[in-house]
N, C-alpha and C positions, 0 to 999 in steps of 0.2 A: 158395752161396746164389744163388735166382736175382735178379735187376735188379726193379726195384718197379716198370716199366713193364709186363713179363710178368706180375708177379703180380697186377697192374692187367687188364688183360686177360683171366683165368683165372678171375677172380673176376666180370668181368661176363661171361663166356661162361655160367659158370657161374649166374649170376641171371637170365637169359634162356631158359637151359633150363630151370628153375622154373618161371618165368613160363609157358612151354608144355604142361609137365607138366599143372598144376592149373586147372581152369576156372576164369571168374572168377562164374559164375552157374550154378546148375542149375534147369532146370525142370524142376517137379513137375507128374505128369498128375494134373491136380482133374478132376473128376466133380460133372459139375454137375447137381440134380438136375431132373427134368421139371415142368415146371410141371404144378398140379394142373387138370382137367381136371373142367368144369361137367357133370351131368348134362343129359340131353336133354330137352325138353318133353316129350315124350312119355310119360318117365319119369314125370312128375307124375301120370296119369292111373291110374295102379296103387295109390297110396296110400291108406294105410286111415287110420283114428283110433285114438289111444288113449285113452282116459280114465284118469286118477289121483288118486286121492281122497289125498288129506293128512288127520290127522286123524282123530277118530271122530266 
């Protein structure tokens, strides 16, 4: 049997290599989306009416 000082040792070699293996955070790529985008003034100058009658 080995001495409980080596197996003191073994055990934290061993928990250190853990520790290195697994990250401790992952970042995720978000996708952010574009902000929505005003029409032009100019645009205004194209528009028609509609009329909607409700009713009889």
């Amino acid at each position: 049997m080995l001495p409980p000082f080596i197996i003191e040792q073994i055990r934290k070699r061993e928990e250190d290599r853990r520790q290195h293996e697994r990250p401790l955070h992952l970042e995720l790529p978000l996708v952010h989306p574009e902000p929505m985008r005003r029409p032009k003034v100019e645009d205004d100058i194209d528009r028609g009416v509609i009329i909607v009658e409700l009713g009889t």
